[in-house]
C-alpha positions as CSV (number, residue, x, y, z in Angstrom):
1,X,-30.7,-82.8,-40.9
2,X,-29.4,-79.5,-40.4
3,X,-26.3,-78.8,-37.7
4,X,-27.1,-76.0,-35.2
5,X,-24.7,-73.3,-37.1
6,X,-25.8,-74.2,-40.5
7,X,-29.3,-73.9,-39.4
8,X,-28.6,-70.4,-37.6
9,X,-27.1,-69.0,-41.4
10,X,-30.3,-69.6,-42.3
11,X,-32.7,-68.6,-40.1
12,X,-30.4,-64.8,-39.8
13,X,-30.8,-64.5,-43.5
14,X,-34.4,-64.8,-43.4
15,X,-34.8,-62.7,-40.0
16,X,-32.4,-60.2,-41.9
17,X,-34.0,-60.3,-45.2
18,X,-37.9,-60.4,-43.7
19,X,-37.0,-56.9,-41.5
20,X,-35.4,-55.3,-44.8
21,X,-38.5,-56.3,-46.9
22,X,-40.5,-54.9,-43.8
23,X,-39.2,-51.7,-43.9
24,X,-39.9,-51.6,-47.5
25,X,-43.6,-51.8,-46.6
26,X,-43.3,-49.3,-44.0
27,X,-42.1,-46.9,-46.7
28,X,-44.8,-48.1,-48.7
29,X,-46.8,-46.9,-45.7
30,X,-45.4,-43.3,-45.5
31,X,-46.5,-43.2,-49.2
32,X,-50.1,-44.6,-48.2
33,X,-50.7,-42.1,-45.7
34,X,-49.0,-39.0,-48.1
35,X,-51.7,-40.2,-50.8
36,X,-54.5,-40.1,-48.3
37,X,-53.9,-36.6,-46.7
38,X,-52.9,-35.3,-50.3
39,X,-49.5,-33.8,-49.0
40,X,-45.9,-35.1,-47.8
41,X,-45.7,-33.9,-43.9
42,X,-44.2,-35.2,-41.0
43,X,-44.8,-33.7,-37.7
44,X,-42.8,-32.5,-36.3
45,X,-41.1,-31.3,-39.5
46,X,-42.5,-28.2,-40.2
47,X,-43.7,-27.4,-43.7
48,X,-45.5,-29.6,-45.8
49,X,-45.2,-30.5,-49.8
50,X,-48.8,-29.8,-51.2
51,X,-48.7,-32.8,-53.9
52,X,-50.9,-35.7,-54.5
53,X,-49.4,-38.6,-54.8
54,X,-50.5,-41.2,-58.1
55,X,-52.4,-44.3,-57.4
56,X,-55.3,-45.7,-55.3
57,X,-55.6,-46.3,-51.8
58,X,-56.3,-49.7,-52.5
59,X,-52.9,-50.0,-54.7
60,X,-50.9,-48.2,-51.4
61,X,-52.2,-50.1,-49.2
62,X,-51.6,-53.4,-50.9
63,X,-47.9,-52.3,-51.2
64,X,-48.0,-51.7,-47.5
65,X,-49.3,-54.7,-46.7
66,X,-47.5,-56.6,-49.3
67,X,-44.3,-55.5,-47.5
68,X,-44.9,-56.0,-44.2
69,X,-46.6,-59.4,-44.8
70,X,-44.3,-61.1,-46.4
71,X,-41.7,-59.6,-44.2
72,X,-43.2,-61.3,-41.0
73,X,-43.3,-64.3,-43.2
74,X,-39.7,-64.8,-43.1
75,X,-39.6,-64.2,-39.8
76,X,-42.2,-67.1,-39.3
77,X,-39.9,-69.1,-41.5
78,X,-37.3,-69.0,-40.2
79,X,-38.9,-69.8,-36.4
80,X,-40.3,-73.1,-38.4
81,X,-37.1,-74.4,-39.6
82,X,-35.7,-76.2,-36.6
83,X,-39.2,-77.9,-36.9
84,X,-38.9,-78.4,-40.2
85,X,-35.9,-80.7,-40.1
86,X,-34.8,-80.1,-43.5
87,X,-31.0,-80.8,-45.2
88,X,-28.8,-77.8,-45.2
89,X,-29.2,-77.4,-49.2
90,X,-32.8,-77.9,-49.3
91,X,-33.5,-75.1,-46.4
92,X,-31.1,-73.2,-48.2
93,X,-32.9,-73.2,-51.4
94,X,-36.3,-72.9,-49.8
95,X,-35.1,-69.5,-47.8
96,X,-33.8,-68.5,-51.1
97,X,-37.0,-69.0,-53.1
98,X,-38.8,-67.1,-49.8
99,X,-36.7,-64.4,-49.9
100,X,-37.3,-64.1,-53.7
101,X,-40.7,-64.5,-53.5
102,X,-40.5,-61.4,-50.5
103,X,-39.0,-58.9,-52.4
104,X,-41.2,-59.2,-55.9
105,X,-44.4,-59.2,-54.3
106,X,-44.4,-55.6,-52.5
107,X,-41.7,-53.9,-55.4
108,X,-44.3,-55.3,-58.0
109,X,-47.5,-53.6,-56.0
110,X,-45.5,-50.6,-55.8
111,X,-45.7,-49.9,-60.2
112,X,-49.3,-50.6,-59.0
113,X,-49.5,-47.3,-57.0
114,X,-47.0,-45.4,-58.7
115,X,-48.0,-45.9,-62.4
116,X,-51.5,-45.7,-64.2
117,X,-52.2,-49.0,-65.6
118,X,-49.8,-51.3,-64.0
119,X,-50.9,-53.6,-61.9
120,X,-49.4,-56.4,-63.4
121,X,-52.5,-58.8,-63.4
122,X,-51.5,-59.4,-67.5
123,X,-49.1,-59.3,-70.1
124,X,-49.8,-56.4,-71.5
125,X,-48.3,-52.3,-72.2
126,X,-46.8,-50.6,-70.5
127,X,-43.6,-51.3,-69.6
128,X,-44.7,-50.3,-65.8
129,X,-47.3,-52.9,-66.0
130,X,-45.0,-55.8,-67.7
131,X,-42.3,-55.2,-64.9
132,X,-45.1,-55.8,-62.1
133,X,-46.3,-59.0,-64.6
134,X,-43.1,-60.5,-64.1
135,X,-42.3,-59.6,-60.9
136,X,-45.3,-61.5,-59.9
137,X,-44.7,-64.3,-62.1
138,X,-41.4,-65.2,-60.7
139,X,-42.7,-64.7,-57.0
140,X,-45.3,-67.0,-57.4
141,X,-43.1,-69.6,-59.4
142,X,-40.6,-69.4,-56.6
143,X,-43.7,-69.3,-53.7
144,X,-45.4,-72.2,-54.6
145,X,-42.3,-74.6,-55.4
146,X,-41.1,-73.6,-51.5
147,X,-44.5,-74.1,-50.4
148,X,-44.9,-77.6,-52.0
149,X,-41.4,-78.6,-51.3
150,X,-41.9,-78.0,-47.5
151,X,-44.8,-80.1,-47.5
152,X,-43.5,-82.6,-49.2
153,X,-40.1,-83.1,-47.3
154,X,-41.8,-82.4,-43.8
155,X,-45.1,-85.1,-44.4
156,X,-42.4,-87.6,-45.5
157,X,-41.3,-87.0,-41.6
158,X,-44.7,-87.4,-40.1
């Protein structure tokens, strides 16, 4: 079982770590919207830069969402995990493999909308496409062994 200060080191990584990978998606976001009006302007900045961002709304607004979701799923996480009742190493690790899991998902949807023919679905050219490959290969390796070892160690506790 965790102590109260152990289980606070914790919980602050994944509160910090979920708002940076939420602000990722919110960049993502400013990139969505730029794509859809065709131009970079902020009001009230004045001026605008007449450019057409690559990509698809569908690819932007997965990297949006991408960010922001897993974001709030840290934060979620680390609510749980005085619930959860896990040892210090093993709500260590798990936080870890979150955290992990939060940053390759949104960075890999991002070669998505930045770069034609990379959405990373298979291993396959281009470079731009094998990055997002792995990037969600690792994410989802690290995603489901958290998932499985909460259930796991928590049902043993029911």
């Amino acid at each position: 079982m965790m102590e109260g200060s152990e289980l606070r080191a914790v919980q602050r990584m994944l509160i910090v770590q979920g708002g940076y990978v939420m602000l990722l998606g919110f960049v993502a976001g400013f990139g969505f919207v730029f794509y859809l009006i065709g131009s970079i302007e902020l009001w009230p900045i004045p001026g605008k830069i007449a450019v057409q961002l690559p990509g698809t709304d569908k690819a932007w607004r997965m990297s949006h969402m991408e960010g922001v979701l897993n974001g709030l799923l840290l934060w979620l996480v680390a609510a749980l995990q005085p619930a959860m009742a896990l040892p210090v190493a093993t709500a260590r690790r798990i936080a870890r493999m979150l955290v992990l899991t939060a940053w390759c998902f949104p960075i890999a949807s991002l070669f998505d909308a930045l770069f034609k023919d990379s959405r990373g679905l298979k291993f396959a050219a281009p470079v731009t496409n094998l990055i997002p490959f792995f990037l969600f290969y690792v994410g989802i390796i690290a995603l489901v062994w958290a998932v499985v070892e909460i259930v796991v160690r928590v049902r043993k506790q029911v």
